[in-house]
C-alpha atoms as an extended CHARMM CRD file, in Angstrom:
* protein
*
        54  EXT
         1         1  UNK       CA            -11.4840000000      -15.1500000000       18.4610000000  PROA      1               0.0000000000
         2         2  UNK       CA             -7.5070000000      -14.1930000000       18.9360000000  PROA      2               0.0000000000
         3         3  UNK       CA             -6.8880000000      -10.8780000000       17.0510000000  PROA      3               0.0000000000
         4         4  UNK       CA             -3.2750000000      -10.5190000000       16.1420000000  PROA      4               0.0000000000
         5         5  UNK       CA             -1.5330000000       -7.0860000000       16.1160000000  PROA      5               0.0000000000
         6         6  UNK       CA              2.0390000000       -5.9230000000       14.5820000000  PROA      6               0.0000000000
         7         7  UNK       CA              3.8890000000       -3.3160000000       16.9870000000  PROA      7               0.0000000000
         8         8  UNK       CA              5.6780000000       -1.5180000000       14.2670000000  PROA      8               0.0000000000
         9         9  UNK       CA              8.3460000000        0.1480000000       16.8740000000  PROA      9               0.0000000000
        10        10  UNK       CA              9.5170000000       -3.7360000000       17.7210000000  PROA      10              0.0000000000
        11        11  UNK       CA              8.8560000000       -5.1130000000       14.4660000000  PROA      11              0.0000000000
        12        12  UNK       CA              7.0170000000       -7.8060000000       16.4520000000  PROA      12              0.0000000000
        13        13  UNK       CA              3.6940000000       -9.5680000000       16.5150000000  PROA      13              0.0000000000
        14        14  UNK       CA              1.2280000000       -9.5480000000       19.5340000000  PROA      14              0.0000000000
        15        15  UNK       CA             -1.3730000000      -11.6180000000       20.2800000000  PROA      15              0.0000000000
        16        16  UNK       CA             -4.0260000000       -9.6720000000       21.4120000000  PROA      16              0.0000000000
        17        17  UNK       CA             -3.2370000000       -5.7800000000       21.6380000000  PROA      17              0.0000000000
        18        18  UNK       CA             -0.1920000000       -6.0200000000       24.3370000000  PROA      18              0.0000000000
        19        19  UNK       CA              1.1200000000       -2.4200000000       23.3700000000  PROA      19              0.0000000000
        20        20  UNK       CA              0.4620000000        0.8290000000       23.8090000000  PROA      20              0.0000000000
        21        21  UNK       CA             -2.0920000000        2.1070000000       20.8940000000  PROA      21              0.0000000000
        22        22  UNK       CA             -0.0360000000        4.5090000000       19.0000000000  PROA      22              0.0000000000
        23        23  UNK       CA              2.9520000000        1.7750000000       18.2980000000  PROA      23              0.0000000000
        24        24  UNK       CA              0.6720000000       -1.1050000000       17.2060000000  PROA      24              0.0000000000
        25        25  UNK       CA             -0.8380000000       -1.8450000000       13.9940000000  PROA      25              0.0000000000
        26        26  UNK       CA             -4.3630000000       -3.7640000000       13.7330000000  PROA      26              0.0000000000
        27        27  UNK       CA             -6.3300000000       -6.2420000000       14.6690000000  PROA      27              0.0000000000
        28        28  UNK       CA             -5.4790000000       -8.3210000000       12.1390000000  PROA      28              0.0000000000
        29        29  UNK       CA             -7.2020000000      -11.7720000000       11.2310000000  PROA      29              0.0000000000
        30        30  UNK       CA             -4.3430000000      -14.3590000000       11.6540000000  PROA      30              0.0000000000
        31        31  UNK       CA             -0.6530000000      -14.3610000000       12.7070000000  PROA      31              0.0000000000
        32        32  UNK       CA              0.7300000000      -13.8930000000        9.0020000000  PROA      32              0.0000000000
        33        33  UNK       CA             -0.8580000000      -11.4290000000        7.7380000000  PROA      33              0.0000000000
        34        34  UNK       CA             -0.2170000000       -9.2620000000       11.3460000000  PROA      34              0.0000000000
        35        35  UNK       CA              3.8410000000      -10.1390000000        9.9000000000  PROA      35              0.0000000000
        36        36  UNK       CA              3.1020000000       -9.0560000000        6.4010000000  PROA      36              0.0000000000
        37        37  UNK       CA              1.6420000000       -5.7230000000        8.3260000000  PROA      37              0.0000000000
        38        38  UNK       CA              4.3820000000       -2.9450000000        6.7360000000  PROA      38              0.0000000000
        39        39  UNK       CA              4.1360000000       -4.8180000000        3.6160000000  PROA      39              0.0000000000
        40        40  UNK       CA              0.1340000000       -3.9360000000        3.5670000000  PROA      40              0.0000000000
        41        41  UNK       CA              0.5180000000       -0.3760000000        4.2690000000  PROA      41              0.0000000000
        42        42  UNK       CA              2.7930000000        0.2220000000        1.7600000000  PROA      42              0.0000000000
        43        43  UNK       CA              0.2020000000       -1.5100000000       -0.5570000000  PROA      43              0.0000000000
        44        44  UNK       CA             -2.3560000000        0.8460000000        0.8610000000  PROA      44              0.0000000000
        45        45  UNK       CA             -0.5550000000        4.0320000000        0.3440000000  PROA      45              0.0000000000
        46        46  UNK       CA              0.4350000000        3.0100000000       -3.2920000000  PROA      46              0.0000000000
        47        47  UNK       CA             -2.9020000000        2.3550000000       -3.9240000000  PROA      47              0.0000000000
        48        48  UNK       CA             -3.9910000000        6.1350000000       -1.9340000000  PROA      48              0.0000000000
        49        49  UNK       CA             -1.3700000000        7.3170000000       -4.0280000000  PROA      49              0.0000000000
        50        50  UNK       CA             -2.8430000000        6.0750000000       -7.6320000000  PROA      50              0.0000000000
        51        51  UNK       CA             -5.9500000000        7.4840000000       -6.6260000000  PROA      51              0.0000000000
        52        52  UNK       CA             -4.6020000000       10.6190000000       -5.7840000000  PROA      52              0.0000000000
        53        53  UNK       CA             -2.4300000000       10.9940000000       -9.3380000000  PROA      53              0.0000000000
        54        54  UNK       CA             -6.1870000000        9.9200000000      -11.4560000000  PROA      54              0.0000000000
């Protein structure tokens, strides 16, 4: 099974973990949602956040 990774200091997608650890974001299921990748995190932290402010 591929895993798919987003390198968030390239702003590029790797197949397979191609970078070093601290400048990749993953595994990730499928291509897309490895490019939606910043998008996720900020849903994440919103979400952290909303916690946080209950």
């Amino acid at each position: 099974m591929t895993e798919w990774w987003y390198n968030h200091r390239t702003g590029e997608v790797e197949e397979g973990p191609q970078s070093i650890w601290m400048d990749r974001d993953g595994p990730f299921a499928t291509r897309e949602e490895a490019e939606r990748a910043p998008e996720i995190a900020r849903e994440r932290a919103e979400a952290w956040n909303a916690e946080d402010d209950d």
